[in-house]
N, CA, C and O atoms as a GROMACS GRO file, in nm:
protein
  228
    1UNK      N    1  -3.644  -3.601  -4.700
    1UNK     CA    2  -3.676  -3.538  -4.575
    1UNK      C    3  -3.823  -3.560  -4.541
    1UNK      O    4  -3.912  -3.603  -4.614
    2UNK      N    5  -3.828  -3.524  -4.426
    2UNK     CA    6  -3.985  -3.572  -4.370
    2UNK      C    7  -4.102  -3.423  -4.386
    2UNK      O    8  -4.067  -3.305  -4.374
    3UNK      N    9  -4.214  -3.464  -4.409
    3UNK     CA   10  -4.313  -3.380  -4.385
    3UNK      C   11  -4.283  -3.269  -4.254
    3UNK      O   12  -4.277  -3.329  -4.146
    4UNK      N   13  -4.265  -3.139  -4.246
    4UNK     CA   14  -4.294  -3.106  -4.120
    4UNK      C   15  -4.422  -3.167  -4.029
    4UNK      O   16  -4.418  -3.218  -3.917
    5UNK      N   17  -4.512  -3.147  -4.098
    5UNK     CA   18  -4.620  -3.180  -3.968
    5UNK      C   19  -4.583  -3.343  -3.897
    5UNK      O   20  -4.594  -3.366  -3.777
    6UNK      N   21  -4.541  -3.445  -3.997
    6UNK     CA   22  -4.486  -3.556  -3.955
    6UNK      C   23  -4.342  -3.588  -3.851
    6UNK      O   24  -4.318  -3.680  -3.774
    7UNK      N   25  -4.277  -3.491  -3.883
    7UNK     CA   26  -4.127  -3.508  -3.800
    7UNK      C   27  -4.197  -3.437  -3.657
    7UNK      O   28  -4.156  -3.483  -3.551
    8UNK      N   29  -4.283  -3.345  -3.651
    8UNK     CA   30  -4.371  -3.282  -3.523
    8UNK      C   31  -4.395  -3.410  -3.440
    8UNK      O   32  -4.366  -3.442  -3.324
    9UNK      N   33  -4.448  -3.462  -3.526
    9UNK     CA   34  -4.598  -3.539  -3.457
    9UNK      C   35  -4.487  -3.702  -3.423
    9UNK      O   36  -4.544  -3.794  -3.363
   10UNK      N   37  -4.374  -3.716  -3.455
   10UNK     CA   38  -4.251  -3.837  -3.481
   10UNK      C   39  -4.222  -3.918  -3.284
   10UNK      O   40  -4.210  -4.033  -3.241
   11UNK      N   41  -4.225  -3.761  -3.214
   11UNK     CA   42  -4.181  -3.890  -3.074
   11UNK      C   43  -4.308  -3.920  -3.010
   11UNK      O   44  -4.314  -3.993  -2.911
   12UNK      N   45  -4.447  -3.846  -3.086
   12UNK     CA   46  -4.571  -3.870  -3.034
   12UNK      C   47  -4.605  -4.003  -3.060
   12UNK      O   48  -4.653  -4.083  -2.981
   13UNK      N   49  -4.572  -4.022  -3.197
   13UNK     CA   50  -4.604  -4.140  -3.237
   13UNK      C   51  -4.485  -4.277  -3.160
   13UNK      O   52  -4.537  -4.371  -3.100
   14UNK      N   53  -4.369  -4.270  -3.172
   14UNK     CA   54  -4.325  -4.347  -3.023
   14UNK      C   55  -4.393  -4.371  -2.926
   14UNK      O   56  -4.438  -4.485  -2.907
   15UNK      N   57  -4.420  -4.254  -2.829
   15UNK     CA   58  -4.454  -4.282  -2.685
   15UNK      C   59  -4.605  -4.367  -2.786
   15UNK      O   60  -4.609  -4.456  -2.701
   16UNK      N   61  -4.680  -4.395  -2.852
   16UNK     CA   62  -4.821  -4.413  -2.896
   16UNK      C   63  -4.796  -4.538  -2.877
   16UNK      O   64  -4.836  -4.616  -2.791
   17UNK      N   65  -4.700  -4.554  -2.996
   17UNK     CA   66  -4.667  -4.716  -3.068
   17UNK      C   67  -4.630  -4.813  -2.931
   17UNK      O   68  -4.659  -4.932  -2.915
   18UNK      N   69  -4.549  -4.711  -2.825
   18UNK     CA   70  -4.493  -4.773  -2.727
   18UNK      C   71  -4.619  -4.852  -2.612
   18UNK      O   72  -4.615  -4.957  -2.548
   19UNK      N   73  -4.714  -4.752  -2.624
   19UNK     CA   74  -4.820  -4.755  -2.490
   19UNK      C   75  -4.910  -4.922  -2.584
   19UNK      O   76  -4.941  -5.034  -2.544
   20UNK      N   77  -4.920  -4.857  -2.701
   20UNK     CA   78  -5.014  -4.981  -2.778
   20UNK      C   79  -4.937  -5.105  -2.765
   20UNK      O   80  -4.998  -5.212  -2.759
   21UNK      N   81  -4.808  -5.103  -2.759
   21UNK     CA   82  -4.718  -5.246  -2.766
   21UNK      C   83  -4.756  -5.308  -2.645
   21UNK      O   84  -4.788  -5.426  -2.647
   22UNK      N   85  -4.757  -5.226  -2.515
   22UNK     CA   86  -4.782  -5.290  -2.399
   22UNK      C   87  -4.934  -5.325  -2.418
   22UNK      O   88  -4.952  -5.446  -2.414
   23UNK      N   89  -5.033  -5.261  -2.435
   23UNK     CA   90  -5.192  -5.293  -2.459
   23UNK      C   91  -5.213  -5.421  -2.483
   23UNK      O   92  -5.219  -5.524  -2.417
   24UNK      N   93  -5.227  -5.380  -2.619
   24UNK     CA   94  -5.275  -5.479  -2.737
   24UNK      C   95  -5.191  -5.625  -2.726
   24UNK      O   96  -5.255  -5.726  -2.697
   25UNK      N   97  -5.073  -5.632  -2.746
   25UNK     CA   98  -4.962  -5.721  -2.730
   25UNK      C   99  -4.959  -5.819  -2.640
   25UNK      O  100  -4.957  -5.760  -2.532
   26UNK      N  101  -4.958  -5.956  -2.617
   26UNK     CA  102  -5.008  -6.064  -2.532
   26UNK      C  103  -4.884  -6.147  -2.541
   26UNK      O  104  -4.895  -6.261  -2.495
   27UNK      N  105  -4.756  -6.109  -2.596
   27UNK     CA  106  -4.624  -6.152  -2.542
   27UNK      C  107  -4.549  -6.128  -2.445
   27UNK      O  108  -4.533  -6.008  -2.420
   28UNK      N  109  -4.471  -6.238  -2.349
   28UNK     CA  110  -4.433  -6.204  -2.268
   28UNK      C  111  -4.296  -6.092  -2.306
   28UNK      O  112  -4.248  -6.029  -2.211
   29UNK      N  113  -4.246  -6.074  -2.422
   29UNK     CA  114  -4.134  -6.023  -2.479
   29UNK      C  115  -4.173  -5.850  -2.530
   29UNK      O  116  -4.106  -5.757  -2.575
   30UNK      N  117  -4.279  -5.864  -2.504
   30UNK     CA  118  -4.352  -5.736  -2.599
   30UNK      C  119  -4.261  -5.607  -2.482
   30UNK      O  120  -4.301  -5.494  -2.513
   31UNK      N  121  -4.196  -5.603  -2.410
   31UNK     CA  122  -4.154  -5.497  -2.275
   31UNK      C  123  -4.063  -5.446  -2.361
   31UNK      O  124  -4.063  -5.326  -2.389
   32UNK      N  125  -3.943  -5.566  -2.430
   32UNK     CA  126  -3.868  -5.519  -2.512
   32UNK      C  127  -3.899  -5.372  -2.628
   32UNK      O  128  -3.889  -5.252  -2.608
   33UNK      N  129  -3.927  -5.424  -2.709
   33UNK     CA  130  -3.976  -5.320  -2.830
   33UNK      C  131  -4.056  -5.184  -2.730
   33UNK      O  132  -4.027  -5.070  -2.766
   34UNK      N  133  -4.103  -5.191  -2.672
   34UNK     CA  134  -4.184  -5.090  -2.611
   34UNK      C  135  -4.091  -5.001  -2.498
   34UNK      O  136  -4.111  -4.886  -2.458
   35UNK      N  137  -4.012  -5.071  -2.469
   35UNK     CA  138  -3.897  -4.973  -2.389
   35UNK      C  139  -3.856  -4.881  -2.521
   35UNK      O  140  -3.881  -4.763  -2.545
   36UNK      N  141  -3.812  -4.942  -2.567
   36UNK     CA  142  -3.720  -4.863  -2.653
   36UNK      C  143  -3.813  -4.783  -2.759
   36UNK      O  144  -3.735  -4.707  -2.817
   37UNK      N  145  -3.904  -4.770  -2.796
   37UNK     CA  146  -3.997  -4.702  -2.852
   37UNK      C  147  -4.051  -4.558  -2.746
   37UNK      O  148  -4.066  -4.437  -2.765
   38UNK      N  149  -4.068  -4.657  -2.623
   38UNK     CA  150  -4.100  -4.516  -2.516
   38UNK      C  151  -3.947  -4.454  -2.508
   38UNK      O  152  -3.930  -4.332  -2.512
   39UNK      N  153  -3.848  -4.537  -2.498
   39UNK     CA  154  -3.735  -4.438  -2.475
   39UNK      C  155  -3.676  -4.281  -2.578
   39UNK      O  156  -3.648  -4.162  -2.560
   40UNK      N  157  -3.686  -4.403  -2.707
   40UNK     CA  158  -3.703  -4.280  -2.798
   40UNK      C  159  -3.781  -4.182  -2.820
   40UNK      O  160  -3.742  -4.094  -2.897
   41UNK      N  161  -3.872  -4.174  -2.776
   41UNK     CA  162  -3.976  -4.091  -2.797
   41UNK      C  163  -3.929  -3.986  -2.654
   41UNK      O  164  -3.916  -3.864  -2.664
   42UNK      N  165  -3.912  -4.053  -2.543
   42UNK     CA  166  -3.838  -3.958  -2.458
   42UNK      C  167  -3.728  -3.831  -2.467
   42UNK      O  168  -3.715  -3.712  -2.439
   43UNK      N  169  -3.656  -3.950  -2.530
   43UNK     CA  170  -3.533  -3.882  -2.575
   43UNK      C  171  -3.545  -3.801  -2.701
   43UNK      O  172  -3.447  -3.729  -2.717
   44UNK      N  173  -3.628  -3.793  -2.788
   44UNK     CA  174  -3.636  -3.680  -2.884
   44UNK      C  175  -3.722  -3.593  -2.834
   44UNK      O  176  -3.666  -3.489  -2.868
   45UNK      N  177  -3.828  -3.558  -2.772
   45UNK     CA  178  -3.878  -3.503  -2.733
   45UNK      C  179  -3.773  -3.379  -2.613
   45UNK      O  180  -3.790  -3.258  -2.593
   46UNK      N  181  -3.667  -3.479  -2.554
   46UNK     CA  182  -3.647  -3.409  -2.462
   46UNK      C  183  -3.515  -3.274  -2.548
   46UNK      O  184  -3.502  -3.156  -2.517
   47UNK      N  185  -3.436  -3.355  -2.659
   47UNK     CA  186  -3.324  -3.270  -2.737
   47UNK      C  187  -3.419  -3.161  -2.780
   47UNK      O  188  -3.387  -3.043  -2.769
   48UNK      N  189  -3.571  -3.210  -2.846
   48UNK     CA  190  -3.590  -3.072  -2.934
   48UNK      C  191  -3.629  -2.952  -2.835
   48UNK      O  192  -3.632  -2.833  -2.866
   49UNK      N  193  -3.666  -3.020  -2.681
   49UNK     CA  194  -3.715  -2.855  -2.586
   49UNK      C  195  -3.560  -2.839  -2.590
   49UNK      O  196  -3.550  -2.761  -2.685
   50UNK      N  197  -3.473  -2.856  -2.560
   50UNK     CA  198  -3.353  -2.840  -2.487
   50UNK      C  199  -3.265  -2.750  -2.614
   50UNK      O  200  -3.192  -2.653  -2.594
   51UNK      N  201  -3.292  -2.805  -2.724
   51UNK     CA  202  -3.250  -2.743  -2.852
   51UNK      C  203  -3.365  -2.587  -2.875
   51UNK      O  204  -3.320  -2.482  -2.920
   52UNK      N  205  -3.471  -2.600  -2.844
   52UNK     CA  206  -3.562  -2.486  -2.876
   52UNK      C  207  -3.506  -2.386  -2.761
   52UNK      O  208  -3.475  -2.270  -2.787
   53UNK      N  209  -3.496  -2.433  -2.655
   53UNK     CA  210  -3.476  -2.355  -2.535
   53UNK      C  211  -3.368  -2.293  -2.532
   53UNK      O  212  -3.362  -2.188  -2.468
   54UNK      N  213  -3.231  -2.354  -2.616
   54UNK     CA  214  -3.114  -2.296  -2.631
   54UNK      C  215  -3.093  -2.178  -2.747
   54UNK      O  216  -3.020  -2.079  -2.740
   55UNK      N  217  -3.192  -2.230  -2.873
   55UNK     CA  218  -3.213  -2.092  -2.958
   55UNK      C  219  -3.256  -1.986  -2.922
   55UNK      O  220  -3.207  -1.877  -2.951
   56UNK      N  221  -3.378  -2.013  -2.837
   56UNK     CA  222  -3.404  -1.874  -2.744
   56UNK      C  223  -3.312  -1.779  -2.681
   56UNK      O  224  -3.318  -1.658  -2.701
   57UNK      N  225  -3.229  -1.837  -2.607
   57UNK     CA  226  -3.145  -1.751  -2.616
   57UNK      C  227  -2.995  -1.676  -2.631
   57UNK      O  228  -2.987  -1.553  -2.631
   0.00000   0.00000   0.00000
């Protein structure tokens, strides 16, 4: 299992990895990997409010 503070900090580091792929990256292919890095990071971010929001109440 993962570190808590690491599984926290997990779709931050997506959207990160995602923004740096487009940056740094000087391939025309680099859109690939970086969609899907921003996507995931979307998409977990968005289950754990939606999951927090549903324990509430």
């Amino acid at each position: 299992m993962l570190n808590r503070g690491l599984y926290e900090l997990l779709p931050f580091i997506y959207l990160i990895t995602s923004l740096a792929l487009v940056i740094f990256i000087d391939q025309p292919t680099r859109w690939i990997p970086a969609l899907f890095f921003g996507m995931s990071g979307v998409m977990v971010l968005r289950w754990r409010y939606q999951e927090r929001r549903r324990s509430r109440s």
